[in-house]
C-alpha positions in Angstrom: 13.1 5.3 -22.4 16.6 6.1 -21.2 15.3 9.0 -19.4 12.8 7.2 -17.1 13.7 7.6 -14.1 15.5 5.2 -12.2 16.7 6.2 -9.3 14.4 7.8 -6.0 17.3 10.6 -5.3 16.0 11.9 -8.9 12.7 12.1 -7.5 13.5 13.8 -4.6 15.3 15.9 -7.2 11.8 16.2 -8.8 9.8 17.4 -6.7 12.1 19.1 -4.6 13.7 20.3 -1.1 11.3 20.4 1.8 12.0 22.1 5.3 9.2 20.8 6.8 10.6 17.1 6.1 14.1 17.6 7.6 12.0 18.9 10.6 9.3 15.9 10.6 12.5 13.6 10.4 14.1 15.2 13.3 10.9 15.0 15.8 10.4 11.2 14.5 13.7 10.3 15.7 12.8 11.8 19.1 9.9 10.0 18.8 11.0 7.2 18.0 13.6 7.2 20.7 11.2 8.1 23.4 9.2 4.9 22.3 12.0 2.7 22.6 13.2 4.3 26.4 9.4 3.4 27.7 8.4 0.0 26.1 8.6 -2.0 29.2 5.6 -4.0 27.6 7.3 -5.0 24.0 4.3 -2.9 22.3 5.6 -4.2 19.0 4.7 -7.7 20.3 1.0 -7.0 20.6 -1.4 -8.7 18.4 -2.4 -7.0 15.7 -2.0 -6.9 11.8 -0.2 -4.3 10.8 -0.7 -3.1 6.6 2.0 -1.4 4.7 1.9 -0.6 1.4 5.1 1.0 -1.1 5.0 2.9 -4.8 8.2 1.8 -5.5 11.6 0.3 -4.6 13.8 2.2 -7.1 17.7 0.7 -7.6 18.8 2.9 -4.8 16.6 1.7 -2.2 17.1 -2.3 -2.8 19.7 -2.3 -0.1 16.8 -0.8 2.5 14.4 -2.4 1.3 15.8 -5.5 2.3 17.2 -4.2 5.6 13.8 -3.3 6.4 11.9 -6.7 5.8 14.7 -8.1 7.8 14.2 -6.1 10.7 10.2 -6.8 10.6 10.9 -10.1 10.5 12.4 -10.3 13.9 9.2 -9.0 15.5 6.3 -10.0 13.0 4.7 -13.1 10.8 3.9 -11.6 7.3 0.7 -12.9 5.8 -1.2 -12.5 2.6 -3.3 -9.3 2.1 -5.9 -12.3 1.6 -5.0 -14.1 4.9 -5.1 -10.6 6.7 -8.6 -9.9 5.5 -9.6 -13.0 6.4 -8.1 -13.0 10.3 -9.4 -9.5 10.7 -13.5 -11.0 9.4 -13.1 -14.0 11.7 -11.3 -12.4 14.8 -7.8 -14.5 14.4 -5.4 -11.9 15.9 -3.2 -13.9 17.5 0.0 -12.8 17.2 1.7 -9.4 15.4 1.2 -9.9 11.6 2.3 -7.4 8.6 0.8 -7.6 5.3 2.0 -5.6 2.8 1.2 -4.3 -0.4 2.2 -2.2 -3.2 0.0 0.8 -5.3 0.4 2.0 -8.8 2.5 -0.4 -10.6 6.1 0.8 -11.3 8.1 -1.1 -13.3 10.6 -1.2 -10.3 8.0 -3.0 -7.8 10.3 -6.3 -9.7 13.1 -5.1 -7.5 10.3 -5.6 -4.5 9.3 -9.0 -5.5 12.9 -10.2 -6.0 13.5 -9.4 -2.1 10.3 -10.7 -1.0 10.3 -14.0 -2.9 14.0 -14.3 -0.9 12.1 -14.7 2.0 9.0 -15.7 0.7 6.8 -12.8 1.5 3.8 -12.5 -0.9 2.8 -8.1 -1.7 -0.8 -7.4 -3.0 0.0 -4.9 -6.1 -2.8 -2.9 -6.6 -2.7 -1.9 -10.5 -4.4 0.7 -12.7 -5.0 -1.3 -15.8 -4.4 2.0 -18.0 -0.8 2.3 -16.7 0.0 -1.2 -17.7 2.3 -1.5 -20.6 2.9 2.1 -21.4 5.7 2.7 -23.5 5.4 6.5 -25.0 7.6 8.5 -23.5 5.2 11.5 -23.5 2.1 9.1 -22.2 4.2 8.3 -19.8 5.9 11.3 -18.4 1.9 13.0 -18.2 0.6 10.1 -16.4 3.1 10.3 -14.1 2.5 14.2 -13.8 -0.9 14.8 -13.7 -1.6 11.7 -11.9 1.0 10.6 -9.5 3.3 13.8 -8.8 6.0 12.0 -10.2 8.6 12.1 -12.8 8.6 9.8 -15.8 8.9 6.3 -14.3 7.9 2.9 -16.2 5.0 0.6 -15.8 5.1 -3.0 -15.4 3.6 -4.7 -18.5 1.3 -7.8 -18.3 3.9 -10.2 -18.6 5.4 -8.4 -15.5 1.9 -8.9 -14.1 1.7 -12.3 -15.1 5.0 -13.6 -13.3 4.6 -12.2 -10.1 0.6 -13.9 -10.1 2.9 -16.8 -10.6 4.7 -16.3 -8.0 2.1 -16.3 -5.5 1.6 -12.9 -5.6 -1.8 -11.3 -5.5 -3.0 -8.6 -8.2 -5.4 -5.9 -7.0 -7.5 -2.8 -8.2 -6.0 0.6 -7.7 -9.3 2.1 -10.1 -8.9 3.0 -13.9 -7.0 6.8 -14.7 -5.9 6.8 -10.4 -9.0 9.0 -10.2 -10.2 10.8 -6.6 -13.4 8.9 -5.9 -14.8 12.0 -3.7 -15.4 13.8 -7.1 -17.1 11.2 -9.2 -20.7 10.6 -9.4 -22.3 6.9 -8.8 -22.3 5.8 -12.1 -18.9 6.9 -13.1 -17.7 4.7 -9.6 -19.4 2.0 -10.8 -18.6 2.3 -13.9 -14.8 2.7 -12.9 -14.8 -0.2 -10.5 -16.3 -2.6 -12.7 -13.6 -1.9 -15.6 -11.0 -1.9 -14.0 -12.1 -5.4 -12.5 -12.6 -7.1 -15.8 -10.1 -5.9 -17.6 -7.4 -7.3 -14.8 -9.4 -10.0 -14.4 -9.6 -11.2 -18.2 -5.8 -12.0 -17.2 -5.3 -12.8 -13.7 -8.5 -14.4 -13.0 -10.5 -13.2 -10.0 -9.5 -10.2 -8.9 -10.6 -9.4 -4.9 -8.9 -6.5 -3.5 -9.5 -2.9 -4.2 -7.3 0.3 -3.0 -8.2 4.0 -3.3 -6.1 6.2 -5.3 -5.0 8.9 -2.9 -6.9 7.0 -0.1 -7.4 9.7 2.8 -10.8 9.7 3.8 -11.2 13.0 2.0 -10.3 11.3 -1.3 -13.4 8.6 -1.0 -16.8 8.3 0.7 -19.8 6.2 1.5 -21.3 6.1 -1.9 -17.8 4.6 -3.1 -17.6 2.8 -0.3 -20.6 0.4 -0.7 -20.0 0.5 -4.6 -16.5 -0.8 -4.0 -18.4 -4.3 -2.5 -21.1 -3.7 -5.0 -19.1 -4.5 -7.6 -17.9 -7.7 -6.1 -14.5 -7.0 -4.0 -14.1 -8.9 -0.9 -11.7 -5.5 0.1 -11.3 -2.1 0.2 -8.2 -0.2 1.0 -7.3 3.4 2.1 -3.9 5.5 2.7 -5.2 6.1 6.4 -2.6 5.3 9.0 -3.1 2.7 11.7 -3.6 -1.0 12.4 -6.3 -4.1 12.9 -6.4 -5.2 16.7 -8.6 -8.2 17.7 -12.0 -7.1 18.0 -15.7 -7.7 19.1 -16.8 -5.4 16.9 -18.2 -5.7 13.3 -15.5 -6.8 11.5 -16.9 -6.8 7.7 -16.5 -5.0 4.7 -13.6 -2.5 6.8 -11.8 -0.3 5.7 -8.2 -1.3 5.8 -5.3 1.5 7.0 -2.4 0.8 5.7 1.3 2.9 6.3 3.3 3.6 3.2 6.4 3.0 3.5 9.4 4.8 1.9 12.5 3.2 1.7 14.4 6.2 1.4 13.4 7.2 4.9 15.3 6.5 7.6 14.0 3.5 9.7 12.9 6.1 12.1 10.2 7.3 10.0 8.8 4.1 9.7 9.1 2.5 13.3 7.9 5.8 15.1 4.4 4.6 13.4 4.5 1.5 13.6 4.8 1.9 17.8 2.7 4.6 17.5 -0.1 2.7 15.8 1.0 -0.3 18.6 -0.1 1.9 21.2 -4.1 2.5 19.4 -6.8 1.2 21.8 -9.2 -1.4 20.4 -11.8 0.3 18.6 -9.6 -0.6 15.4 -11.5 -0.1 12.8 -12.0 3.8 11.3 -14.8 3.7 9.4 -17.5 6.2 9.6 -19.9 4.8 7.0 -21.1 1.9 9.4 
């Protein structure tokens, strides 16, 4: 187990140097900038509720992770992913909110929870039940491979699970195997959904909230989409950027965008978004299957 990886500089290591990322950082920094020159308005002030969602907070990103709730915090109320769904269905924008959540279950999401129960800030983790509690190295290091594009990292076991539900966390559904829902036929989605329900749900109770693997909208569609509240989730959750503005508009079973967050990024990266998406207009809700 010594050689899980523990550290996000060895994943950068992983999966290597990208030009295109030095150059995306440079223009968001512009961006950014240019934002901050022209918001006579205080666009970050606007109500709205704003989703992010992390993979991970390894060791070397607790310091920024920290640094980064604390600077939300000056501008934002954070809510539950429960209480978000909820003021998005009944129109109760009031204010700028961020709910955040977390997908795939790392091990390392404890370093997450330690910061947010500081401030108590309650993360939806979505979890694929077959990751939980994995302990072969070689399990392990395919999982990660074939399904996430990263290197050898741990799981968090049930116990893990089980304390942060304690904690006034909220558990979620991230699928069984962290398949692409765009390539499955109905009954293996159904099939999918409902497993992975009961089997996190024959420890944490009821179990609401489901994310996409993946989660572009190339990655899931409509016959997923009404099997996801088929199966009984009040929820479903994509990778698409963007945020909920108050609305007159149908406002059930959305499609939630969420912005992942990297804590290894600078701040830059995250904030040129997070105005960016500040600036949308009011038809907030992408969802082409209604």
């Amino acid at each position: 187990m010594s050689l899980l990886t523990k550290n996000y500089l060895e994943v950068k290591k992983y999966k290597g140097y990208k030009v295109r990322d030095s150059i995306k950082n440079i223009v968001l920094k512009i961006g950014l900038k240019l934002y901050e020159l022209t918001d006579v308005k205080n666009i970050l002030l606007r109500p709205k509720i704003q989703f992010i969602y992390i993979h991970h907070v390894f060791d070397d990103e607790v310091f920024n992770f920290e640094k980064l709730i604390l600077k939300l915090m000056k501008t934002n109320t954070f809510i539950t992913h429960s209480d978000a769904i909820s003021r998005i269905e009944n129109n109760m924008i009031d204010k700028p909110y961020i709910s955040i959540s977390s997908d795939d279950g790392f091990k390392n999401n404890l370093n997450a929870a330690k910061i947010l129960d500081k401030y108590n800030i309650k993360c939806c983790f979505f979890i694929n039940p077959d990751s939980i509690g994995l302990k072969d190295f070689d399990d392990i290091k395919n999982y990660c491979k074939n399904k996430l594009n990263m290197p050898p990292v741990e799981f968090l076991d049930w116990e893990d699970i089980l304390y942060l539900k304690k904690n006034g966390h909220e558990i979620g559904s991230h699928s069984i195997g962290h398949l692409n829902f765009s390539k499955l036929n109905e009954r293996a989605i159904n099939d999918n959904l409902i497993e992975s329900k009961q089997i996190l749900e024959s420890k944490c109770n009821k179990i609401n909230h489901f994310a996409y693997p993946y989660g572009r909208l190339i990655d899931f569609n409509k016959m997923s989409y009404d099997a996801v509240f088929k199966t009984g989730y009040s929820s479903c959750s994509s990778a698409i950027r963007g945020c909920h503005f108050p609305s007159k508009t149908n406002t059930k079973r959305i499609i939630i965008k969420r912005d992942i967050v990297i804590m290894d990024h600078n701040f830059s990266n995250i904030f040129y978004f997070l105005y960016k998406n500040s600036y949308g207009n009011d038809q907030i809700f992408l969802n082409p299957f209604l």
